[in-house]
C-alpha positions as a Markdown table, in Angstrom:
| # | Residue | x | y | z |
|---|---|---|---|---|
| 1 | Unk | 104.8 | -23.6 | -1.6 |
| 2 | Unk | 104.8 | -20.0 | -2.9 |
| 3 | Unk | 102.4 | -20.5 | -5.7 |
| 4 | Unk | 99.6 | -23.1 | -6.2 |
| 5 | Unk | 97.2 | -23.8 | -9.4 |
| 6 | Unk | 93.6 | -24.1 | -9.3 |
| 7 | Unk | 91.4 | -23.3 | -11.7 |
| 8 | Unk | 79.1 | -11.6 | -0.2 |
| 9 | Unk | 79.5 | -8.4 | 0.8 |
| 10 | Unk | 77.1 | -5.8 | -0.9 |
| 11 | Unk | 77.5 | -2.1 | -2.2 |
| 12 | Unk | 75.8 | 0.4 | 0.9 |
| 13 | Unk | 75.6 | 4.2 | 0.9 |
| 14 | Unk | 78.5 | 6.1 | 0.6 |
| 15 | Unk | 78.3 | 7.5 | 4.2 |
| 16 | Unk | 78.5 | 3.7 | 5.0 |
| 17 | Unk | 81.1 | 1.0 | 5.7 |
| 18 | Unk | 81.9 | -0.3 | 2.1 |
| 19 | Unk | 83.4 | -3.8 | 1.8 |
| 20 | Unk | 84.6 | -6.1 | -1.1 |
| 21 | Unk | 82.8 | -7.6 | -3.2 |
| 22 | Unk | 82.6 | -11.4 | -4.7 |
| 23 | Unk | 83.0 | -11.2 | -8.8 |
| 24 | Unk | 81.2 | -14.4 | -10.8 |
| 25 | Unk | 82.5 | -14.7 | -14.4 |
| 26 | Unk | 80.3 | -16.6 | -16.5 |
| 27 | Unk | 81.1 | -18.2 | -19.7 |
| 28 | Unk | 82.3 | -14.7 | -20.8 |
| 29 | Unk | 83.0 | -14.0 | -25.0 |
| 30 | Unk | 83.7 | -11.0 | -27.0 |
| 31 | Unk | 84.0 | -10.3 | -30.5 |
| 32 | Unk | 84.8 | -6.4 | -32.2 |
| 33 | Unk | 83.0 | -5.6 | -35.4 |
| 34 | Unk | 80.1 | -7.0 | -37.1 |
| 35 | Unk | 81.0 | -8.2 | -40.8 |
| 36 | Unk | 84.1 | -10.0 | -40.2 |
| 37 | Unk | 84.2 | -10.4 | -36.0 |
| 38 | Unk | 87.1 | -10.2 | -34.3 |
| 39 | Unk | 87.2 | -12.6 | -31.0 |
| 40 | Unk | 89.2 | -11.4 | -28.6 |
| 41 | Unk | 87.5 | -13.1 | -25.2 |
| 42 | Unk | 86.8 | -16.7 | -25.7 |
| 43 | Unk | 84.3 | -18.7 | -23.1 |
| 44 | Unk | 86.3 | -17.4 | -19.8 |
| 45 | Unk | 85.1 | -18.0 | -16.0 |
| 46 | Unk | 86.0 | -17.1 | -12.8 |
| 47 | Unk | 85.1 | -16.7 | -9.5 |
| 48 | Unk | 87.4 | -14.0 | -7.5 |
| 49 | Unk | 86.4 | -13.6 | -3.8 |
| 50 | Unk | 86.1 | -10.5 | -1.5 |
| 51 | Unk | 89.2 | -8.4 | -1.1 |
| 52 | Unk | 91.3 | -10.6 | -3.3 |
| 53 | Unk | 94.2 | -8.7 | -5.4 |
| 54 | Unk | 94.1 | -10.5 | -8.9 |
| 55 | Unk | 96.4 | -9.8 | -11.2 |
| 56 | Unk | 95.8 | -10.8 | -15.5 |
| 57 | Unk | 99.1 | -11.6 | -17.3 |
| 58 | Unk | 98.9 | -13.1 | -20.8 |
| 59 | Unk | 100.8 | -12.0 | -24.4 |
| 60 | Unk | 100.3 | -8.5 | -25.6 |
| 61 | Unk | 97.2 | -8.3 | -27.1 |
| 62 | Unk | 95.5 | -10.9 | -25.9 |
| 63 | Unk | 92.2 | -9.2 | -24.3 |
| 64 | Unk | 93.3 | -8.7 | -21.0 |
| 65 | Unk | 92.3 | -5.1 | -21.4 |
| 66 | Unk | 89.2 | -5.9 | -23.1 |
| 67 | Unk | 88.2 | -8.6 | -20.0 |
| 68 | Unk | 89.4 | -5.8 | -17.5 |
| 69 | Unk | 86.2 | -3.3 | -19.8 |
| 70 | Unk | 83.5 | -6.2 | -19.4 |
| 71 | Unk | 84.3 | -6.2 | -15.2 |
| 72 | Unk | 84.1 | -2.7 | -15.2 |
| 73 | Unk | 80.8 | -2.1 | -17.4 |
| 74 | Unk | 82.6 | 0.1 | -19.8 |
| 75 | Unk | 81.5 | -2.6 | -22.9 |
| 76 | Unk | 78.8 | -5.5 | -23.0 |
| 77 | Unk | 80.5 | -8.4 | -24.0 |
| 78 | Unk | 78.9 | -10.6 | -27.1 |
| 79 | Unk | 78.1 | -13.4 | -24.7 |
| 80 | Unk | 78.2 | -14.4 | -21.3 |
| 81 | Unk | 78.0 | -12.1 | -17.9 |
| 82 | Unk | 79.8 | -10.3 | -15.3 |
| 83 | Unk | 78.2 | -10.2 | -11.7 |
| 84 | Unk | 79.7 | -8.4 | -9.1 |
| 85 | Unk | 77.8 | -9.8 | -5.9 |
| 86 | Unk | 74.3 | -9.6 | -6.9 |
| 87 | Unk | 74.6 | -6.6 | -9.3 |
| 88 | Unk | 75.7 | -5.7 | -13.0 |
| 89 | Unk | 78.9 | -4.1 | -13.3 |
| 90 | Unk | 76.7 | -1.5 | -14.9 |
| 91 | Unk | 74.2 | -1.2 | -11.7 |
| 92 | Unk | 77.1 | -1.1 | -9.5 |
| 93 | Unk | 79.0 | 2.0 | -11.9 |
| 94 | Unk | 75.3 | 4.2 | -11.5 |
| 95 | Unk | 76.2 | 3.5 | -7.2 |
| 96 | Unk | 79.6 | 4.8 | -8.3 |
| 97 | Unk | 81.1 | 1.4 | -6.9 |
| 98 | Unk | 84.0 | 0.6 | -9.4 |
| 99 | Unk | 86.9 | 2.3 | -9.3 |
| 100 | Unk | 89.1 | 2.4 | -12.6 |
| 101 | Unk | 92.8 | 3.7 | -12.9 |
| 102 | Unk | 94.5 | 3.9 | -15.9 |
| 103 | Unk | 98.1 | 3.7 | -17.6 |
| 104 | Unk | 97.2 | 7.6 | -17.6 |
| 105 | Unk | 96.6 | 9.1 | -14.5 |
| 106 | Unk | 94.5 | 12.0 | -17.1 |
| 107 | Unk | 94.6 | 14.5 | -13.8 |
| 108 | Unk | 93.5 | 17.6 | -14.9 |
| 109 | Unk | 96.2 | 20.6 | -14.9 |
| 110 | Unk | 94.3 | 23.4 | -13.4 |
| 111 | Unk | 93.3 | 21.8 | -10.7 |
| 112 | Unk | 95.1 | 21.5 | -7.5 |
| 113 | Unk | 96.0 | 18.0 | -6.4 |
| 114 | Unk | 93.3 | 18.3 | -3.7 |
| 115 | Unk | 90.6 | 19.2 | -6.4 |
| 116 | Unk | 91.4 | 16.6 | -8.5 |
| 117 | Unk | 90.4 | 14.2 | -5.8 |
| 118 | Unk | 87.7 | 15.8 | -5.2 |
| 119 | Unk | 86.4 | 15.9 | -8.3 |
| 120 | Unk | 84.0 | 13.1 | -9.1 |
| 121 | Unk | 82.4 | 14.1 | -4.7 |
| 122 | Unk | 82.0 | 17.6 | -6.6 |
| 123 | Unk | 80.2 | 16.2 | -9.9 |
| 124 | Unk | 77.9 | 13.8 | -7.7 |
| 125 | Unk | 77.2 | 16.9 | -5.4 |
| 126 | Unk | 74.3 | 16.7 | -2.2 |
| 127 | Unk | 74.9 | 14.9 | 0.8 |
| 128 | Unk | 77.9 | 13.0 | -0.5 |
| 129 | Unk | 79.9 | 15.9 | -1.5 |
| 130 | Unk | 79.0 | 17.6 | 2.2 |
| 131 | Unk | 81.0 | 14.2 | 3.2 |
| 132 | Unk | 83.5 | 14.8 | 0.5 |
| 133 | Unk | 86.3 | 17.2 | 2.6 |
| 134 | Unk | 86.7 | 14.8 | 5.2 |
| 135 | Unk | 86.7 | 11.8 | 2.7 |
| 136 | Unk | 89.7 | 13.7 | 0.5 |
| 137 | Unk | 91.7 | 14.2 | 4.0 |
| 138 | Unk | 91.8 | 10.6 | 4.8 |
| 139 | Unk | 92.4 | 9.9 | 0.7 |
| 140 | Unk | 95.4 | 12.0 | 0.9 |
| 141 | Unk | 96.8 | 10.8 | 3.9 |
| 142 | Unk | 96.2 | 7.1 | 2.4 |
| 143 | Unk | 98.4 | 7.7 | -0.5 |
| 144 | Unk | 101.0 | 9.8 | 1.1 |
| 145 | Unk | 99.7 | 13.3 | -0.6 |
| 146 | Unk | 98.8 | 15.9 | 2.6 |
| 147 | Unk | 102.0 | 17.8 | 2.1 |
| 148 | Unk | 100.8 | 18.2 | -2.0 |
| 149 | Unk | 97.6 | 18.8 | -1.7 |
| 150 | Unk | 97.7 | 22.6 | -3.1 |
| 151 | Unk | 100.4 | 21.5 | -5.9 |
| 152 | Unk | 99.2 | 21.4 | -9.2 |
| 153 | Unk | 99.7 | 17.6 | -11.2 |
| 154 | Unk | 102.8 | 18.9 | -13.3 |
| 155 | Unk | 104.6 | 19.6 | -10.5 |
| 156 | Unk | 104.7 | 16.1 | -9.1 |
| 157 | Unk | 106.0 | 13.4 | -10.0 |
| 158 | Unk | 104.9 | 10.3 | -12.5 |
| 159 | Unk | 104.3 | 8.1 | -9.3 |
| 160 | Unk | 102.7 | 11.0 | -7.2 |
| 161 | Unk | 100.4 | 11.6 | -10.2 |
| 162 | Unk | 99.6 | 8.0 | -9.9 |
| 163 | Unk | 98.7 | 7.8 | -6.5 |
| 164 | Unk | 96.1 | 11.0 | -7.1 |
| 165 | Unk | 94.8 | 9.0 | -9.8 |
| 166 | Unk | 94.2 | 6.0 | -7.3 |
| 167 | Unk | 93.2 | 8.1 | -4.4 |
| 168 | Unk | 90.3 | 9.6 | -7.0 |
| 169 | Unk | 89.3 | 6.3 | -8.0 |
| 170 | Unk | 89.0 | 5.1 | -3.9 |
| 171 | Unk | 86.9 | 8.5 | -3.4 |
| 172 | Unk | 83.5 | 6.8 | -3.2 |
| 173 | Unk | 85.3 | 4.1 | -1.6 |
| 174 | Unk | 84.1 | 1.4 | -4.0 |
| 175 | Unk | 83.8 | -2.1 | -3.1 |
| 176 | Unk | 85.7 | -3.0 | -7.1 |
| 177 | Unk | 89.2 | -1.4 | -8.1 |
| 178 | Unk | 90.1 | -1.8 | -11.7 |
| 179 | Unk | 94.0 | -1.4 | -12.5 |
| 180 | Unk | 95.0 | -1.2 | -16.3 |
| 181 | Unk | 98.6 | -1.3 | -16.0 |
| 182 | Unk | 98.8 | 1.5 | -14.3 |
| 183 | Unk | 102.3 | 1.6 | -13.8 |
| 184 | Unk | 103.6 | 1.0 | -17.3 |
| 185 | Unk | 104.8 | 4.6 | -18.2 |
| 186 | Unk | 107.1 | 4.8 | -15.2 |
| 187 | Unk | 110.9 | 4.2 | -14.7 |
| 188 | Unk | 111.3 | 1.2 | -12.7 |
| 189 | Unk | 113.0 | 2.5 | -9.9 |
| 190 | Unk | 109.6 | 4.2 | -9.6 |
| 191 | Unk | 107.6 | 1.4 | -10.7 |
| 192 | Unk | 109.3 | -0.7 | -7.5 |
| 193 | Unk | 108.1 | 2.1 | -5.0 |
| 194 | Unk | 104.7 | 2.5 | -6.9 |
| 195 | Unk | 104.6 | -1.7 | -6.0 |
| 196 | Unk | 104.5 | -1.1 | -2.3 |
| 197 | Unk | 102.7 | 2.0 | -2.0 |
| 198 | Unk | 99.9 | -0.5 | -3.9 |
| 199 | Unk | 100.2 | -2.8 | -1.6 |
| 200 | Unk | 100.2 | -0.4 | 1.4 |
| 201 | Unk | 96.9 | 1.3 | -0.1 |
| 202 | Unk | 95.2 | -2.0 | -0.4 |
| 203 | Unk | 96.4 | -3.6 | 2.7 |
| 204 | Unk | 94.4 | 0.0 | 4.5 |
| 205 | Unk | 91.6 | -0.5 | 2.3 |
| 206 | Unk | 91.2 | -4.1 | 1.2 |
| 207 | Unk | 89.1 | -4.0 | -1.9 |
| 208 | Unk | 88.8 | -6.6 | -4.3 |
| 209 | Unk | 91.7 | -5.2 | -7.5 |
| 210 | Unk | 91.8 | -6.7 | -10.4 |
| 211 | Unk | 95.4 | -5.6 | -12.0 |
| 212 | Unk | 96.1 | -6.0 | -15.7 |
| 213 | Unk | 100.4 | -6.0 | -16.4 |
| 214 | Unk | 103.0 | -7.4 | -18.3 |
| 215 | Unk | 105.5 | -7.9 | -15.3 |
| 216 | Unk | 105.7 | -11.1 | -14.0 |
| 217 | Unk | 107.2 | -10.0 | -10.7 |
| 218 | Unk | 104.9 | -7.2 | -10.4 |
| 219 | Unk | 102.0 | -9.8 | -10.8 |
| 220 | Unk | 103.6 | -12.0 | -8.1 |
| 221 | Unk | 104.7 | -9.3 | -5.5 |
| 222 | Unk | 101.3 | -8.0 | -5.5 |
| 223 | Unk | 98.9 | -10.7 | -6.0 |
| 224 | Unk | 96.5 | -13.1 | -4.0 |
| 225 | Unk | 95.8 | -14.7 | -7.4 |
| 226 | Unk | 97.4 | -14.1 | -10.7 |
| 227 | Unk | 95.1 | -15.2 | -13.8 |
| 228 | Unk | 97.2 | -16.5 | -17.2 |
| 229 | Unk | 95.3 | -16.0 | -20.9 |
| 230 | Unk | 95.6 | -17.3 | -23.8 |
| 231 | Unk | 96.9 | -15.7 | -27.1 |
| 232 | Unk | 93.6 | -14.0 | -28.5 |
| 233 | Unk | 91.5 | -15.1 | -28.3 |
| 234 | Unk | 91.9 | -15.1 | -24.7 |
| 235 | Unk | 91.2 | -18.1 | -22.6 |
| 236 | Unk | 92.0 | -19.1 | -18.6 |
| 237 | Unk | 94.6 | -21.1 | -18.9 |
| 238 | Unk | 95.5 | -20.9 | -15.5 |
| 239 | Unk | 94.4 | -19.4 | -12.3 |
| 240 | Unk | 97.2 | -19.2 | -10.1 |
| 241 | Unk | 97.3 | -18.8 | -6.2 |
| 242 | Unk | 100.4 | -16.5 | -4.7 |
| 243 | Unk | 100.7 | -18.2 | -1.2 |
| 244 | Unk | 103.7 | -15.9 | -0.2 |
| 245 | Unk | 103.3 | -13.9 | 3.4 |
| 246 | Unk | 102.4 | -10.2 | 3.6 |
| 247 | Unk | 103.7 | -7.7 | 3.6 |
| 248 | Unk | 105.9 | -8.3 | 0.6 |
| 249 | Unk | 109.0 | -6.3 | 0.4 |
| 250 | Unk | 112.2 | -5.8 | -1.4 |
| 251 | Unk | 113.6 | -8.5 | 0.4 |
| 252 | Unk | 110.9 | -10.5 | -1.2 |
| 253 | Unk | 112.3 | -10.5 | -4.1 |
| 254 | Unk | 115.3 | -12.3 | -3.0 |
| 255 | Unk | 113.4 | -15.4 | -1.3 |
| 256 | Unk | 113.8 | -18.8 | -3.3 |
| 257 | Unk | 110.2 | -19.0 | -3.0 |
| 258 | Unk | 109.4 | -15.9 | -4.6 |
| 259 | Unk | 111.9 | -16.6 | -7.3 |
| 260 | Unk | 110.1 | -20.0 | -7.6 |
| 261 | Unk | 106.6 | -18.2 | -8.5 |
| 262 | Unk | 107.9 | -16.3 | -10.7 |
| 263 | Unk | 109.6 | -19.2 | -12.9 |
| 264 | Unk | 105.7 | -20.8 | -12.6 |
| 265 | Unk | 104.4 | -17.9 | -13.8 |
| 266 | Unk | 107.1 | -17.8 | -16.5 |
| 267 | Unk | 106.6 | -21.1 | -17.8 |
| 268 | Unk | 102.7 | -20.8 | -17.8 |
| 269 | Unk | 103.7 | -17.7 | -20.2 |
| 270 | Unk | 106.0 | -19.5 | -22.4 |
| 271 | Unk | 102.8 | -22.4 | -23.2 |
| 272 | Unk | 100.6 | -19.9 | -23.5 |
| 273 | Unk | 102.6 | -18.3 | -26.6 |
């Protein structure tokens, strides 16, 4: 079967070996405002294992953005927690040990593709920006980028600009990659090569992603695990395991059992609205 349903490793200096990391959701709840709440994240748990690539599907506007913020420590949800290993997502951020990337890859013009990288080894300065040049070289040989590494952002492309923005996000090599659809302002003949350069960069680093889209195929090409919510307020209502062998390629895409997933996936969708 391609697709089943069933509903650590800890942070070291940045000179170090950095692993995955195991992420606990507990009974995790959200509201927005205080006179007349909105609930957006309703009672959700989940346990996602070291190095697993988990991608959140559910209808548009359901809080999958919003559950992607309380993993990442960018908002304290009403109720409930996040632990990544034994840590806050806010204890692991001040070790600089979540990654985020964004539907904008917000590079910054002036600087050189190189610099951009480079940026957040710059900001933290000391010994970890003395490690920073070689860290940048292997960054931009991981996504592809030597040759561009003088070019400024507007002259690349939307999928180059993309990989910069995830090559900054690996530069402290952080055990916890957050993906907010990250490729939902490309074409899709760029959005299907931006698919396997993901899963090249992971396979080479092996982090534990979690990957917020709207595509069913993306979710299943990419996946170890793809998680379906609820209309808001958002709920697990199911936690699905993508058993298909890696690497995944185009040809993928043709295989009965992918196809298969996908229609799973589909059909979870379809209850769920």
């Amino acid at each position: 079967m391609g697709i089943s349903d069933k509903a650590g490793s800890h942070w070291v200096d940045y000179e170090g070996d950095m692993t995955a990391c195991q992420v606990t959701i507990r009974n995790l709840s959200h509201s927005y405002g205080d006179d007349e709440p909105l609930r957006v994240l309703d009672d959700i748990s989940l346990d996602v294992q070291p190095g697993q690539f988990v991608s959140i599907v559910g209808p548009s506007g359901c809080g999958k953005s919003t559950l992607l913020r309380a993993i990442g420590g960018l908002l304290t949800p009403t109720s409930g927690e996040v632990m990544v290993d034994e840590q806050t997502p806010r204890q692991l951020q001040q070790k600089m040990g979540i990654g985020f990337v964004f539907q904008d890859p917000a590079l910054l013009p002036w600087r050189s593709v190189r610099k951009n990288i480079d940026l957040p080894l710059e900001v933290a300065g000391g010994r970890t920006r003395r490690a920073g040049r070689k860290a940048v070289r292997e960054l931009l040989d991981l996504v592809g980028l030597r040759e561009f590494s003088s070019y400024p952002p507007y002259q690349l492309s939307g999928g180059m600009q993309q990989r910069v923005a995830i090559a900054r996000a690996l530069a402290f090599d952080p055990p916890l990659l957050l993906m907010d659809e990250p490729f939902g302002a490309l074409d899709e003949i760029t959005r299907e090569a931006m698919r396997q350069e993901l899963q090249r960069i992971w396979a080479a680093a092996r982090k534990t992603v979690f990957f917020v889209t709207h595509s069913i195929r993306e979710a299943a090409l990419l996946s170890d695990r793809v998680i379906v919510l609820s209309p808001r307020p958002a709920r697990v209502l199911g936690s699905f395991e993508v058993t298909l062998p890696r690497p995944r390629t185009e040809q993928t895409e043709d295989d009965p059992e992918f196809l298969a997933c996908i229609g799973t996936l589909r059909e979870a969708l379809r209850l769920a609205a």
